[in-house]
PDB file of N, CA, C and O in Angstrom:
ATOM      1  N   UNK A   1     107.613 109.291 158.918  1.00  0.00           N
ATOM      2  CA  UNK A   1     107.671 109.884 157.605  1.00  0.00           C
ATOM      3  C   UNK A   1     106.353 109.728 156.856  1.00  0.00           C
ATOM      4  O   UNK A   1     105.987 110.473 155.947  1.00  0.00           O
ATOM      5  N   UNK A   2     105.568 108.512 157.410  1.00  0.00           N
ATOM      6  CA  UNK A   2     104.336 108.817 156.605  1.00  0.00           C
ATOM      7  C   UNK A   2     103.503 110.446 156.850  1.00  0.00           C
ATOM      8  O   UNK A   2     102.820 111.018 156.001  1.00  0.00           O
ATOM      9  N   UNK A   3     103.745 110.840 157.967  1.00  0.00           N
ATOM     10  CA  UNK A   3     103.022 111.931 157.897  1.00  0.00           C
ATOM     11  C   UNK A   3     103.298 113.199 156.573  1.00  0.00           C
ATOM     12  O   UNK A   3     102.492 113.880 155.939  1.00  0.00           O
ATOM     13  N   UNK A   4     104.730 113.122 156.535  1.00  0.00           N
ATOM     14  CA  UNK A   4     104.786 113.924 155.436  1.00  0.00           C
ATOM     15  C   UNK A   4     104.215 114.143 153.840  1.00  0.00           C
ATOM     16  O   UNK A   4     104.142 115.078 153.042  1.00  0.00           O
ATOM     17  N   UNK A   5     103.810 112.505 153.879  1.00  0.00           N
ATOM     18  CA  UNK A   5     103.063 112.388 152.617  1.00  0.00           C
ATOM     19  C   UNK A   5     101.409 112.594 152.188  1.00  0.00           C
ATOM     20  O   UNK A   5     100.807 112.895 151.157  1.00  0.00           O
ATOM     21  N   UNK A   6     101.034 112.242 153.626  1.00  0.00           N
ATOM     22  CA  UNK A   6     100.175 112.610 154.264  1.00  0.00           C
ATOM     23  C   UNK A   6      99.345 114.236 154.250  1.00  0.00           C
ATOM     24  O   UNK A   6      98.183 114.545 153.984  1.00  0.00           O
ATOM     25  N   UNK A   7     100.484 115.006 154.645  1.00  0.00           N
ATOM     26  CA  UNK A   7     100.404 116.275 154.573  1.00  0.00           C
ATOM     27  C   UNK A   7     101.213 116.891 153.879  1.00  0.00           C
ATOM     28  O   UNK A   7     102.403 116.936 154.190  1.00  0.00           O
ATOM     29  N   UNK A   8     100.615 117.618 152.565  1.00  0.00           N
ATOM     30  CA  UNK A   8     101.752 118.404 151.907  1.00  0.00           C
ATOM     31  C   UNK A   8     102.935 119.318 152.661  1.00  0.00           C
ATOM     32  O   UNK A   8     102.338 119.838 153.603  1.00  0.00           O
ATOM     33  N   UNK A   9     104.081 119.683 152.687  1.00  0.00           N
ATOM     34  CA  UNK A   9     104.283 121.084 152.990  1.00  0.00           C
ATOM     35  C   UNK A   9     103.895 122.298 152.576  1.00  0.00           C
ATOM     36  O   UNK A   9     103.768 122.244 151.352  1.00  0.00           O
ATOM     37  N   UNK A  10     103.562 123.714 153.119  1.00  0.00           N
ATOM     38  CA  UNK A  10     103.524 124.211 152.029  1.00  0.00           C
ATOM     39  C   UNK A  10     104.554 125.142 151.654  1.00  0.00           C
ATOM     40  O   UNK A  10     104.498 125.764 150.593  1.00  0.00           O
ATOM     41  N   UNK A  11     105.427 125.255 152.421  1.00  0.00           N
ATOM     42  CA  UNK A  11     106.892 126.333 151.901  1.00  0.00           C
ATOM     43  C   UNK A  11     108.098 125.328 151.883  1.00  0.00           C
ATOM     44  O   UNK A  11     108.581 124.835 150.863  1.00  0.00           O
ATOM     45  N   UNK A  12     108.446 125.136 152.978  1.00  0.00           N
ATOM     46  CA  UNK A  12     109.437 124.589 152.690  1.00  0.00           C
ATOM     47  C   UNK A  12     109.629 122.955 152.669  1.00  0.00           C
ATOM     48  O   UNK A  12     109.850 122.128 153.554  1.00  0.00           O
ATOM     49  N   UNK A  13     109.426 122.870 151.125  1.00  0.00           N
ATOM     50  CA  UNK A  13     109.627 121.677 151.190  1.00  0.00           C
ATOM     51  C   UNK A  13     110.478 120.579 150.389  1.00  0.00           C
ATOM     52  O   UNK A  13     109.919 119.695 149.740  1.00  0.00           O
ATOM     53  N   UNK A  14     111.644 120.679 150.466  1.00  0.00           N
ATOM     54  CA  UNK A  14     112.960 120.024 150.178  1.00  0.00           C
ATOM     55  C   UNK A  14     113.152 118.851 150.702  1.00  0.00           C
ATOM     56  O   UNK A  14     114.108 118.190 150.297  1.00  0.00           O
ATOM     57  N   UNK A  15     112.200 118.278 151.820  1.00  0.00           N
ATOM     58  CA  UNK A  15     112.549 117.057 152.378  1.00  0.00           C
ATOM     59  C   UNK A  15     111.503 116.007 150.979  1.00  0.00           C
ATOM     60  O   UNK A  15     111.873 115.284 150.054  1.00  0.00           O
ATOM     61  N   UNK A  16     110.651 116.272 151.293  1.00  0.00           N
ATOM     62  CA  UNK A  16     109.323 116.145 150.565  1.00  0.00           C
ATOM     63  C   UNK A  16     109.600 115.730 149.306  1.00  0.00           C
ATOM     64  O   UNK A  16     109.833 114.558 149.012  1.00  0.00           O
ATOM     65  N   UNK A  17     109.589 116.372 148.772  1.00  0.00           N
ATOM     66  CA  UNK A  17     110.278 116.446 146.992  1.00  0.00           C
ATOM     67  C   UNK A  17     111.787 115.733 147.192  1.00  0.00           C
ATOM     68  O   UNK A  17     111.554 114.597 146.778  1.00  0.00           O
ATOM     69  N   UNK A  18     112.675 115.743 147.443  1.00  0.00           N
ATOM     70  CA  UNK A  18     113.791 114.587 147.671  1.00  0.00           C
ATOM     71  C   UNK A  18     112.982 113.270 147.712  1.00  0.00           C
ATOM     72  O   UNK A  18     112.867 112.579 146.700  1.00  0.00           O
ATOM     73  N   UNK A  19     112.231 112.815 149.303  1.00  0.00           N
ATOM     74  CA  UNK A  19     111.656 112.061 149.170  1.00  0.00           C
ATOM     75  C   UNK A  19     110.702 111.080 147.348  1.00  0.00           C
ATOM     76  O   UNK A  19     110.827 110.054 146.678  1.00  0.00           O
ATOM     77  N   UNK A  20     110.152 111.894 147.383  1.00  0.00           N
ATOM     78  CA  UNK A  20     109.061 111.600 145.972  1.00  0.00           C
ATOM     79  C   UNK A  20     109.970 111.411 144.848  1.00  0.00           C
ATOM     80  O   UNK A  20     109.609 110.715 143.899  1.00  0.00           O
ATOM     81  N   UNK A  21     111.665 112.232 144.879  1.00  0.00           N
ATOM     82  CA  UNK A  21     112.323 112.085 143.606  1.00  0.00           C
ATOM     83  C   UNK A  21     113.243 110.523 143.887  1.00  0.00           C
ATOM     84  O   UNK A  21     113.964 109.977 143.052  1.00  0.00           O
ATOM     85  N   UNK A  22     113.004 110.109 145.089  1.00  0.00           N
ATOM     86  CA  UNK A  22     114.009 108.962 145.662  1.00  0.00           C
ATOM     87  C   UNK A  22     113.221 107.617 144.940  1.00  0.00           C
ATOM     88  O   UNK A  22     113.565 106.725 144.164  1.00  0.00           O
ATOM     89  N   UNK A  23     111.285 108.203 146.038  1.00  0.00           N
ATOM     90  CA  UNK A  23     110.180 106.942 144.985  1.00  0.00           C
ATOM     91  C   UNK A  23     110.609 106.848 143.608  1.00  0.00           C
ATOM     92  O   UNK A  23     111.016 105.826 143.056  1.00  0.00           O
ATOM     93  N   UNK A  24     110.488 107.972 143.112  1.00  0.00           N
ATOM     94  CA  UNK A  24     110.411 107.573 141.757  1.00  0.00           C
ATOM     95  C   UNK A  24     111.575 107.025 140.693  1.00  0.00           C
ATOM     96  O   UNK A  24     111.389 106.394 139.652  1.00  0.00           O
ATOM     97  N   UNK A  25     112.923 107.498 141.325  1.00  0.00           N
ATOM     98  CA  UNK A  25     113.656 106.729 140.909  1.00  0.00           C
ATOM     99  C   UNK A  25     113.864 105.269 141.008  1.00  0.00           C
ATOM    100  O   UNK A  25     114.625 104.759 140.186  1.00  0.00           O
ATOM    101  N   UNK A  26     113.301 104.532 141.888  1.00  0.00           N
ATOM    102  CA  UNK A  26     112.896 103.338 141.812  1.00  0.00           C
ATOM    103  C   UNK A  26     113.300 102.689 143.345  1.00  0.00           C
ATOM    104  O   UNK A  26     113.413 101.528 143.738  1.00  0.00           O
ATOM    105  N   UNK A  27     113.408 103.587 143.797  1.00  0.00           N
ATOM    106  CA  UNK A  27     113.837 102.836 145.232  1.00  0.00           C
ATOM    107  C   UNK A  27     112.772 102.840 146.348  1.00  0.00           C
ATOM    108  O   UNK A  27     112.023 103.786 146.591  1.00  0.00           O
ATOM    109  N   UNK A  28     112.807 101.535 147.061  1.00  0.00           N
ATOM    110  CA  UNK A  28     112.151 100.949 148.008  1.00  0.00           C
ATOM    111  C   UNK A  28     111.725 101.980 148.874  1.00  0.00           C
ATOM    112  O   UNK A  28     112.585 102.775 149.251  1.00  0.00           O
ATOM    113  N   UNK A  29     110.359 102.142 149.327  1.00  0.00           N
ATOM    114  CA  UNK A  29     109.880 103.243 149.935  1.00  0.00           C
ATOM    115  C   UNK A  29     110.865 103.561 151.549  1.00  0.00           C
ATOM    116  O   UNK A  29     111.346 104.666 151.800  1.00  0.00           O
ATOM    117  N   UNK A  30     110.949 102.796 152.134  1.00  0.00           N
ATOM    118  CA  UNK A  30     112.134 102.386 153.441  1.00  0.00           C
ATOM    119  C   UNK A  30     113.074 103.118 152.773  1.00  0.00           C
ATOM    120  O   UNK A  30     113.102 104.274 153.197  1.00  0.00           O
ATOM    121  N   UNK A  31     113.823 102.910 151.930  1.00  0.00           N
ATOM    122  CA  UNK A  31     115.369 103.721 151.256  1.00  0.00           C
ATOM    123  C   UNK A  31     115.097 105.095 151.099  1.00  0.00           C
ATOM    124  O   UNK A  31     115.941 105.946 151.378  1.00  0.00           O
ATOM    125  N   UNK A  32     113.418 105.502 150.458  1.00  0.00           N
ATOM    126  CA  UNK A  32     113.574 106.834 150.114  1.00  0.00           C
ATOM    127  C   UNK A  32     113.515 107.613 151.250  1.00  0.00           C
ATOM    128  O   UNK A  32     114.100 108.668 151.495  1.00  0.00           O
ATOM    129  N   UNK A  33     112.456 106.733 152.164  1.00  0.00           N
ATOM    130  CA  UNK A  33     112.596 107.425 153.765  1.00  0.00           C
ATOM    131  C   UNK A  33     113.439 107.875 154.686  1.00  0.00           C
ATOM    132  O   UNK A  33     113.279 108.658 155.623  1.00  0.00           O
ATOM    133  N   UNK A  34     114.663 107.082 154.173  1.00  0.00           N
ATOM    134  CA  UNK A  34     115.940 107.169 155.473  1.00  0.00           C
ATOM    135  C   UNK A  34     116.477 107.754 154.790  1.00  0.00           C
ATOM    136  O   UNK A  34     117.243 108.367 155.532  1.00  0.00           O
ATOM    137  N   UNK A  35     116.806 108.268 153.171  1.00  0.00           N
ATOM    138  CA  UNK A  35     117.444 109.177 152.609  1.00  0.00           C
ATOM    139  C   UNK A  35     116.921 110.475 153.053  1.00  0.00           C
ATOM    140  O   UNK A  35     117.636 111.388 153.464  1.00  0.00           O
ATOM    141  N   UNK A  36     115.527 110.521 152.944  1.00  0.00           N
ATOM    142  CA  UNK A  36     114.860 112.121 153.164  1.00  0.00           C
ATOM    143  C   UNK A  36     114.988 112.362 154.649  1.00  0.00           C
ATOM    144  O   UNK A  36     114.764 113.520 155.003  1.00  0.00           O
ATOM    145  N   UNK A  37     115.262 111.612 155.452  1.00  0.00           N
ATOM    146  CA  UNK A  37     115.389 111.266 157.000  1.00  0.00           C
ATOM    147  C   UNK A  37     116.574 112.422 156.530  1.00  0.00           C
ATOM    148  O   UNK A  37     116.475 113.636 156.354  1.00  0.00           O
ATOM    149  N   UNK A  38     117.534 111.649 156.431  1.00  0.00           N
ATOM    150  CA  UNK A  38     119.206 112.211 156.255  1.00  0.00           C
ATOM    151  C   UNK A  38     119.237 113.261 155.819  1.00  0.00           C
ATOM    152  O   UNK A  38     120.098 114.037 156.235  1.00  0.00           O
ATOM    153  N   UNK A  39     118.476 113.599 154.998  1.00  0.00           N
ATOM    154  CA  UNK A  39     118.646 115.056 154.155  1.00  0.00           C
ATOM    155  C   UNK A  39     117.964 116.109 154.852  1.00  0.00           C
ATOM    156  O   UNK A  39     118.411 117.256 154.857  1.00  0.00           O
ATOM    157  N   UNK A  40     116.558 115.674 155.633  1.00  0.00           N
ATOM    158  CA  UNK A  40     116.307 116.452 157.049  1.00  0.00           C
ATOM    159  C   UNK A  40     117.315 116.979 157.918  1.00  0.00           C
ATOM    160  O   UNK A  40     117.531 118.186 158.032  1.00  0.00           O
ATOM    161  N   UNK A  41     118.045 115.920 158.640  1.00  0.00           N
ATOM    162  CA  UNK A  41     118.840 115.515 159.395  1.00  0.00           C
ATOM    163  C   UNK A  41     120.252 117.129 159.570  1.00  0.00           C
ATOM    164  O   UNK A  41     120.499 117.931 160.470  1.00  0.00           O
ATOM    165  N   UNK A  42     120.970 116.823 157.777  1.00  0.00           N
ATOM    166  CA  UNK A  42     121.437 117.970 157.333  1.00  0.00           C
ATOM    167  C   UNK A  42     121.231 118.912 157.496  1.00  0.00           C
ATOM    168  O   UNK A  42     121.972 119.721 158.057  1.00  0.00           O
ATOM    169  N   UNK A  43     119.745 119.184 156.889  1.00  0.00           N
ATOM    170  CA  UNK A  43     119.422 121.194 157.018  1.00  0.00           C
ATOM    171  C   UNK A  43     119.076 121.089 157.754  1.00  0.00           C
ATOM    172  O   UNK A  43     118.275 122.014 157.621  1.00  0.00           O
ATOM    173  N   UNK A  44     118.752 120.523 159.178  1.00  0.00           N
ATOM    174  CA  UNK A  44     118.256 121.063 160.449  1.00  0.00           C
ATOM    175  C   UNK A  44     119.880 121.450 161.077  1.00  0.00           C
ATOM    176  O   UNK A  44     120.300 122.535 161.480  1.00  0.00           O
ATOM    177  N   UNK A  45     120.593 120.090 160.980  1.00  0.00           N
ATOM    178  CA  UNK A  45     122.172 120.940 162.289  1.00  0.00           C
ATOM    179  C   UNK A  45     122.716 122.107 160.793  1.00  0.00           C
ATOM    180  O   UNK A  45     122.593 123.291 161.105  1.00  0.00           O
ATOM    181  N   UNK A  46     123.010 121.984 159.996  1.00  0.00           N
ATOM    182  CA  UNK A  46     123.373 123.380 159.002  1.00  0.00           C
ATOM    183  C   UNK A  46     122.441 124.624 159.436  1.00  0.00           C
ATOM    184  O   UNK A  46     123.027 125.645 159.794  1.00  0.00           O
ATOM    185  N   UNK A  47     120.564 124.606 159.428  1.00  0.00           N
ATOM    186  CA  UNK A  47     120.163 125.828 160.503  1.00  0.00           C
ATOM    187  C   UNK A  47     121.009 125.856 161.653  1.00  0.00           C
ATOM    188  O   UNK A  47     121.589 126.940 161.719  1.00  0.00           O
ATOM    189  N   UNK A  48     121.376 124.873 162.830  1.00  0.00           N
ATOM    190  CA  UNK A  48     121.064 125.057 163.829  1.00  0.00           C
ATOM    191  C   UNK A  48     122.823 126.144 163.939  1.00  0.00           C
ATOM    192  O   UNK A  48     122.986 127.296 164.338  1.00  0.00           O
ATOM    193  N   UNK A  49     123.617 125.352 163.514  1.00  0.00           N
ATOM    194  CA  UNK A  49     124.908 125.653 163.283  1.00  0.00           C
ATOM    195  C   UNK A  49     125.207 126.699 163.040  1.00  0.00           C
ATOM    196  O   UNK A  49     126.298 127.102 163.443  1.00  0.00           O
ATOM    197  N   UNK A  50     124.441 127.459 162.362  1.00  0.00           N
ATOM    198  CA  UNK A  50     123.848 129.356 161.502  1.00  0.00           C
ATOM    199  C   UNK A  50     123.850 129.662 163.001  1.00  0.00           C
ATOM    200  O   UNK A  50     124.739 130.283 163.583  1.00  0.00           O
ATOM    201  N   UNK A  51     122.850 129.197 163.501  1.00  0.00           N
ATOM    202  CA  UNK A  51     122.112 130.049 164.647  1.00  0.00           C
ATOM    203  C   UNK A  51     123.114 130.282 165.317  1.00  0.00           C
ATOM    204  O   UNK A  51     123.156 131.331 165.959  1.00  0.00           O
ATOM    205  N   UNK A  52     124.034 129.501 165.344  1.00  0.00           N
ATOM    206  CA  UNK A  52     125.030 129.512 166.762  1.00  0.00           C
ATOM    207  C   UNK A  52     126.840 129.759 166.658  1.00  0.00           C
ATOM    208  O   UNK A  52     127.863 129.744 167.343  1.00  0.00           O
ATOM    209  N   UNK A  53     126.251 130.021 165.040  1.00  0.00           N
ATOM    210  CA  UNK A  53     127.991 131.076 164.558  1.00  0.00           C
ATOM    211  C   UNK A  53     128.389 131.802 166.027  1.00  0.00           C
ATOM    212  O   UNK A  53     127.282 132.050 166.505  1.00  0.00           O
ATOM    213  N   UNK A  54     128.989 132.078 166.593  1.00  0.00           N
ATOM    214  CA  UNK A  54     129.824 133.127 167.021  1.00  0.00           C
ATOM    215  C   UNK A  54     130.951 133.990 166.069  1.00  0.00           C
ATOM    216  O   UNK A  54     132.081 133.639 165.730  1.00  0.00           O
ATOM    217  N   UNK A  55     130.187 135.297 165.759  1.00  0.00           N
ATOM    218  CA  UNK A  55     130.875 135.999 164.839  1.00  0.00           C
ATOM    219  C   UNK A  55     132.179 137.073 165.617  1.00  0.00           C
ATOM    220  O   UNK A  55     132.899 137.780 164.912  1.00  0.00           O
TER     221      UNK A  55
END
């Protein structure tokens, strides 16, 4: 996760900004990480899950 801070995103970036809103609410950089981890985690199987509707 350091890379992300590292490197801005430049479109989509919802992990990112979660992250930075986790810092700043006051939590331990480790906590904001495994939250933005998780919230990754989410919209990747929710894409992947799209992809693989059978309509």
């Amino acid at each position: 996760m350091r890379f992300i801070k590292i490197h801005k995103p430049s479109k989509d970036d919802a992990v990112y900004q979660y992250m930075l809103k986790k810092e700043t609410e006051g939590k331990p950089k480790k906590v904001a990480k495994i939250a933005a981890l998780n919230k990754f985690l989410r919209i990747y199987y929710a894409r992947v899950k799209e992809a693989y509707v059978v309509a």
